[in-house]
Residue, then its C-alpha position, 0 to 999 in steps of 0.5 A: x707655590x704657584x698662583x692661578x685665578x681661584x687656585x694655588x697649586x703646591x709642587x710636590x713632584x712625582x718620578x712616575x711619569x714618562x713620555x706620552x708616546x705621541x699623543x695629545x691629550x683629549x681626556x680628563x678623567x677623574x678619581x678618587x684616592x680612596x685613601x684617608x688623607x691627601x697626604x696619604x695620597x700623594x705620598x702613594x703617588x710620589x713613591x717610585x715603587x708603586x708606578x702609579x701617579x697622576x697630574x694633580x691632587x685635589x686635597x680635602x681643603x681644596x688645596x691642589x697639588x701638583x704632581x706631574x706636569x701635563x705635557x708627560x704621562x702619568x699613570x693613573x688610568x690603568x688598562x682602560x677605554x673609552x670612544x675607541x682610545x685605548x691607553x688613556x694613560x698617553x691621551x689624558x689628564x688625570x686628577x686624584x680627589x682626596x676622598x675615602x669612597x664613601x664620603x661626599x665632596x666638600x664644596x670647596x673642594x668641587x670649587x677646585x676641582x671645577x676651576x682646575x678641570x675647566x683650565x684643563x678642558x680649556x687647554x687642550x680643547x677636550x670635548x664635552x663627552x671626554x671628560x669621564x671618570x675612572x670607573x667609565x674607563x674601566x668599569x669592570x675594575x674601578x668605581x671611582x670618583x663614585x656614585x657620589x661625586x656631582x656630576x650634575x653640577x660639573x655638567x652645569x658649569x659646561x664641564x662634561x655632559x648630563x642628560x635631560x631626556x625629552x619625551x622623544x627621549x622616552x619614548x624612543x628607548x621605551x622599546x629597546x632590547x638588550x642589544x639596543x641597549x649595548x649600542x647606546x653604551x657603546x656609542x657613548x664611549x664604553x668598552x663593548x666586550x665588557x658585560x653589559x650589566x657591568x657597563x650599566x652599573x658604570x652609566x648608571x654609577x656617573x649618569x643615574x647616582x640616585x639609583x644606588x640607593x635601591x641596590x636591587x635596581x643597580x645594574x639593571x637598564x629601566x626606563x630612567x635609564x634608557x631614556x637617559x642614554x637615549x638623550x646622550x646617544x643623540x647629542x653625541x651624534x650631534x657632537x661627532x657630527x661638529x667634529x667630523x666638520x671641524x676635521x674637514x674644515x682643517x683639512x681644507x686649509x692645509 
């Protein structure tokens, strides 16, 4: 075992992994195993006839397991997008959570999850808007880590993003048509030949979870909604805007 500040990390080595092709990683994504136990899990993952994987798994106890070795590509994101990237599989770090799909999270298995993605988002620099789930990165196939899963209180420990909307947020939105909605999802990060309802549920499924609890509203853009896209489409212009500076920045030093 090896110690780290609030973790202990159990090796238990996957042989699915390969080199990540030249890229570095700028992605978290987060899932959930949907399996019964976290044995079960990582069992599945460690089978060298299933080609799947991940780098770690966080167990019902909050336990961390570890799999594959951050610098190689596990195989856990599946075809997927996000922000313009493709093979998120070469570009990420992908963390497995014991959890069937339709359970909450312990606490103490968030307090793990939390320690274990800010040492990641700290290690490779990963930006704010990067740090996703498997269902935004491919939402026409995958649901996970679920409308479940606390976002909000991830955000709140500087772990991702969550919108507040303001009255300029609302009114802004209030209008939008269809396409105006498609833009906003696109700008994002979603894939934008995937069917716009799908997309929404995706948003709405990691952005708006109270939502799932009148079906009929799911995968629909209301107010609610538009306004909270609104709000993340102006902090990632504020974001891409500090990152085109830092890029000009490096460039002006070499």
């Amino acid at each position: 075992m090896t110690k780290h500040p609030r973790l202990t990390f159990v090796e238990r080595p996957s042989p699915n992994f390969n080199d990540r092709k030249g890229e570095s990683v700028q992605f978290l994504v987060l899932h959930y195993t949907a399996m019964a136990t976290a044995e079960d899990a990582i069992r599945r993952l460690c089978d060298p006839t299933t080609g799947v994987s991940a780098h770690y798994v966080v167990g019902e106890d909050g336990t961390v397991y570890r799999l594959v070795a951050e610098e190689k590509r596990a195989w856990h994101a599946g075809v997927s997008f996000w922000d313009g990237a493709t093979d998120l599989n070469s570009s990420s770090v992908g963390i497995e959570i014991a959890n069937t799909g339709d359970a909450p999270y312990p606490e103490v298995q968030m307090q793990s999850v939390i320690a274990l993605s800010k040492a990641i988002v700290n290690r490779h620099k990963i930006r704010s808007f990067h740090v996703i789930g498997h269902s935004d990165i491919a939402p026409d196939r995958k649901p996970d880590p679920g409308e479940l899963f606390d976002w909000q209180s991830l955000a709140a420990t500087g772990l991702g993003v969550w919108p507040v909307p303001t009255q300029a947020d609302y009114k802004t939105s209030a209008g939008w048509t269809d396409a105006d909605v498609q833009k906003a999802l696109v700008k994002v990060g979603y894939r934008p030949t995937i069917d716009q309802r799908v997309l929404i549920t995706a948003f709405q499924r990691h952005f708006q979870a109270d939502i799932f609890k009148t079906p009929g509203k799911v995968g629909i853009a209301d107010l609610e909604t538009k306004a909270r896209l609104a709000c993340l489409v102006r902090r990632k212009n504020i974001s891409d805007a500090m990152q085109q500076k830092a890029r000009r920045r490096r460039r002006h030093k070499k």
